[in-house]
N, C-alpha and C positions, 0 to 999 in steps of 0.2 A: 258689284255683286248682283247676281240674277235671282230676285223673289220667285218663287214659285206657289203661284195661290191656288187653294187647294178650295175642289169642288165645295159648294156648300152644300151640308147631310140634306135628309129626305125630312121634313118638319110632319109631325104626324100628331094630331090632338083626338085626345080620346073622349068623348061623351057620355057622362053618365049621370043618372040624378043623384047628384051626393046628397039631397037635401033627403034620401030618404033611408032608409037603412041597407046597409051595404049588401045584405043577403039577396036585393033586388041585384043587384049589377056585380057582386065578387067574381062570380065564373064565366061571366063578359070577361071581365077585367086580365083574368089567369088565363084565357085562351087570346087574349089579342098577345099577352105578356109573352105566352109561348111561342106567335106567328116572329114577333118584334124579339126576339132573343136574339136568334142566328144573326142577324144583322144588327147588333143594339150601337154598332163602333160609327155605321153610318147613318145614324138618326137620334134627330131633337123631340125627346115626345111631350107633353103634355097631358094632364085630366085634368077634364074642362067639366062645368057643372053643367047638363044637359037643359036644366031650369033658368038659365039664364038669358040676360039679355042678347049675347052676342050669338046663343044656340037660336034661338028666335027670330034673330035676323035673317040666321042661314036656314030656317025652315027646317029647323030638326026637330022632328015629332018622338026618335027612339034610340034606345043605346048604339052609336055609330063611331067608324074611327074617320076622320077626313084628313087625306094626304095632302101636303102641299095645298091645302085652300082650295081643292077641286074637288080629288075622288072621296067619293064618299062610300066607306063598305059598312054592312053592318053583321057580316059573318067574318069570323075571323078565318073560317076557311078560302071565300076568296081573298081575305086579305093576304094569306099567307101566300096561296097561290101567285097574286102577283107580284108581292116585294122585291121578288130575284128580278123581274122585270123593270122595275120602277127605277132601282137602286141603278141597274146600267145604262139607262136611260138616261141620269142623272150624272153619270159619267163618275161614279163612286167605287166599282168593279169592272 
């Protein structure tokens, strides 16, 4: 029998300071929500606490999404812009 292993999704973690009241970051949150919709079949997301150790590491100073451990967007208009891009790249469409 012939396994066919299927591309692995586009890993997308999202940044915000949950340590503070959400009225800071909600409409962050509901525009990356809306970029990440159309495609939510091929992607693993995450919210990640922007206070944190491992934001720190990666030098994130503000509400950001980081793809795959690289791109870093902190609009969700170019993020939306490039999803359609990223997703073929990834060999997902």
């Amino acid at each position: 029998m012939i396994t066919i292993k299927e591309p692995e999704k586009l890993n997308v973690d999202i940044y915000v300071p949950m340590d503070v009241c959400a009225c800071e970051w909600s409409q962050f949150m509901n525009l990356v929500f809306s970029a990440l919709t159309p495609y939510i079949k091929y992607i693993n997301h995450e919210t990640k606490n922007l206070n944190s150790e491992e934001a720190h590491k990666l030098n994130l100073r503000s509400k950001c999404v980081i793809v795959d451990g690289e791109k870093k967007y902190t609009t969700s208009y170019t993020l939306k812009k490039d999803l359609p891009k990223l997703i073929k790249e990834k060999g997902l469409i």
